[in-house]
C-alpha positions as CSV (number, residue, x, y, z in Angstrom):
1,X,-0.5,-26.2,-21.3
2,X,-2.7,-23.5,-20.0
3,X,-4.1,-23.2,-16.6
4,X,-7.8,-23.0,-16.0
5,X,-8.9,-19.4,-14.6
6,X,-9.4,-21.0,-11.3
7,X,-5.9,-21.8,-10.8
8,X,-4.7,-18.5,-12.3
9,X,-7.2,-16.3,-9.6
10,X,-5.9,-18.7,-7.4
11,X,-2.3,-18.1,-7.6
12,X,-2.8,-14.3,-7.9
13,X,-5.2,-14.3,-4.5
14,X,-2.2,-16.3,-2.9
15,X,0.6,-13.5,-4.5
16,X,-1.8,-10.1,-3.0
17,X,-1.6,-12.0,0.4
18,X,2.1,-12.4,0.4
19,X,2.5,-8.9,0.3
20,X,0.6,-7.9,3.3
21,X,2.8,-7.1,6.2
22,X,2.4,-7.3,10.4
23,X,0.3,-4.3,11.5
24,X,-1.5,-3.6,7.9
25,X,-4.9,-4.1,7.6
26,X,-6.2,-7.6,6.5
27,X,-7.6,-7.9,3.0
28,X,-11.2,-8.9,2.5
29,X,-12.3,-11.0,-0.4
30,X,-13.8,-8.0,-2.1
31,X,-10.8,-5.8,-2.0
32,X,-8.6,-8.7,-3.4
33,X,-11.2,-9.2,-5.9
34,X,-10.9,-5.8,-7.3
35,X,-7.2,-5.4,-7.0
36,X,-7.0,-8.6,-8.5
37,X,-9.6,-7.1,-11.2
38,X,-11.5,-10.6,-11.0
39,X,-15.6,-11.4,-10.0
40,X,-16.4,-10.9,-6.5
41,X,-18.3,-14.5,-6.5
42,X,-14.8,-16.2,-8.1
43,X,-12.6,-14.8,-5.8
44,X,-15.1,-16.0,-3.1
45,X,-14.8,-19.6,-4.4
46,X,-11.0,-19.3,-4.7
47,X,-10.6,-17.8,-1.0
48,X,-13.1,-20.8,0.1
49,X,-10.8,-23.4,-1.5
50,X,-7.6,-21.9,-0.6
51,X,-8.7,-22.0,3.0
52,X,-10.4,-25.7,2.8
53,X,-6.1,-26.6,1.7
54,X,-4.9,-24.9,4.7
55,X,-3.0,-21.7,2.6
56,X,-5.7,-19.0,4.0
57,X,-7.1,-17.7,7.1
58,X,-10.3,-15.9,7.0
59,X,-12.1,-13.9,9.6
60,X,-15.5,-12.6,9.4
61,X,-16.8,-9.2,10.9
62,X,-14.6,-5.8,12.4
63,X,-11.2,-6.6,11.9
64,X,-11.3,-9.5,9.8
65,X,-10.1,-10.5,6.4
66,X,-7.7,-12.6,4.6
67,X,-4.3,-13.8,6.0
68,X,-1.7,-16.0,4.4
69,X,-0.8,-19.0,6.7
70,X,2.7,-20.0,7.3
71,X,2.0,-23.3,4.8
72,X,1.1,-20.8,2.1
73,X,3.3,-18.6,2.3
74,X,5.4,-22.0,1.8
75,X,3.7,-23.9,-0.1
76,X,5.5,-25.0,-3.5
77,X,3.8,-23.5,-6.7
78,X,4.2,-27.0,-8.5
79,X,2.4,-28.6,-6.4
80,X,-0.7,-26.3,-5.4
81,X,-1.3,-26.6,-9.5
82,X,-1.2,-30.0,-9.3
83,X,-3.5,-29.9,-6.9
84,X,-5.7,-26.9,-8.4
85,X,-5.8,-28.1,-11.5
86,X,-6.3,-31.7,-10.6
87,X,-6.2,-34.9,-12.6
88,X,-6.3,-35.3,-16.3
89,X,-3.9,-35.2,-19.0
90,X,-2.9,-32.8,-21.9
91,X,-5.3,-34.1,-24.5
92,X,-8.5,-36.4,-23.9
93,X,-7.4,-40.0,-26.2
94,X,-10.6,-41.3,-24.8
95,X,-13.4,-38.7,-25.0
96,X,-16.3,-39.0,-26.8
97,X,-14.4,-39.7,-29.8
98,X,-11.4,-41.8,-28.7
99,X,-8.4,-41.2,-30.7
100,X,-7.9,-44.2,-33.3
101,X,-4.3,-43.8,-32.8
102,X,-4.6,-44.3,-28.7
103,X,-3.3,-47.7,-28.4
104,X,0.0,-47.3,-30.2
105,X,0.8,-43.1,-30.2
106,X,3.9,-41.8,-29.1
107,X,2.7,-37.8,-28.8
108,X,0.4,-39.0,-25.2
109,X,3.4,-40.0,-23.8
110,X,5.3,-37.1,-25.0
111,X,2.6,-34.8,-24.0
112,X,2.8,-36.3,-20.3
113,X,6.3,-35.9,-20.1
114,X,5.9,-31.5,-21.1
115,X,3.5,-31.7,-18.3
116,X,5.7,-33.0,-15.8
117,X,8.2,-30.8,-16.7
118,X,6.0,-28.1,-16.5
119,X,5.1,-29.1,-13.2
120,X,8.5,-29.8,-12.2
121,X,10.1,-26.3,-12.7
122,X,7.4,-25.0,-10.9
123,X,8.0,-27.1,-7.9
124,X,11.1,-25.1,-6.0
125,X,9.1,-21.8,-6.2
126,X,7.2,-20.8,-3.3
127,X,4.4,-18.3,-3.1
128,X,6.6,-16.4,-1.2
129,X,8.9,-16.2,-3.9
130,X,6.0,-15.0,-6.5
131,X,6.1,-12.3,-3.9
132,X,9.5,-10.9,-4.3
133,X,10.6,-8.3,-6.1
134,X,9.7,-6.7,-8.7
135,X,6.0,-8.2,-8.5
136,X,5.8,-7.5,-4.5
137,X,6.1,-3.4,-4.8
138,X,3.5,-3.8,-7.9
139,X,1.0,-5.6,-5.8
140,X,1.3,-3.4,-2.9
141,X,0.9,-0.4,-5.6
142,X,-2.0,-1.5,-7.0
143,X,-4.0,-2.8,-3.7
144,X,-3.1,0.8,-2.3
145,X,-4.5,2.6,-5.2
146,X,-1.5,3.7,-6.9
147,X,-0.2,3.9,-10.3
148,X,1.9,0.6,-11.3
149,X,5.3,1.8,-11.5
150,X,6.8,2.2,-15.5
């Protein structure tokens, strides 16, 4: 299964924000953007979405920027792709071409099973958890301006 670039900017966006502490200045879009090395305009779409689910605060003007809420900060991985990538299976049986093999084939079934199980070992991580070590002293390298470590 691969994740659509949405969920993947999306994920990352929520990772930068776990990493800022009390007292540091708030992120804006455009320096998550470019830490981030992703579009101004996508991250802008990403932070809207991620704030319309409840995972991000954003303030506007002097002292503003992005903040991770306590429900992101929280949230379980598993389900904020579920919810990211929304509904729809593996492979499309019934596109524009349906699959003669749709009524009686064992791979669909198969196929949704991976992708529960995908979901599934995602589902006890947190974003906090993304956050941790090693990945949290990378992020804060690399949104300061510093050289990654190694």
């Amino acid at each position: 299964m691969r994740l659509t670039r949405f969920t993947d900017v999306a994920l990352r966006v929520l990772m930068r924000l776990a990493v800022t502490t009390d007292g540091e200045d708030m992120p804006t879009t455009r320096e998550v953007a470019a830490t981030m090395q992703v579009p101004y305009t996508h991250a802008a779409k990403v932070v809207a979405r991620l704030q319309h689910l409840g995972l991000v605060d954003a303030r506007r003007g002097r002292g503003g920027g992005l903040s991770l809420t306590t429900a992101g900060r929280s949230a379980s991985v598993g389900t904020l792709v579920r919810e990211l990538e929304g509904p729809g299976e593996v492979v499309d049986c019934e596109g524009d071409t349906p699959c003669p093999l749709r009524s009686a084939c064992r791979l669909r079934s198969a196929l949704r099973r991976a992708e529960e199980a995908f979901y599934a070992s995602l589902d006890p991580l947190t974003v906090g958890d993304l956050a941790a070590s090693p990945t949290g002293p990378l992020l804060l390298g690399i949104s300061r301006g510093r050289p990654a470590p190694g």
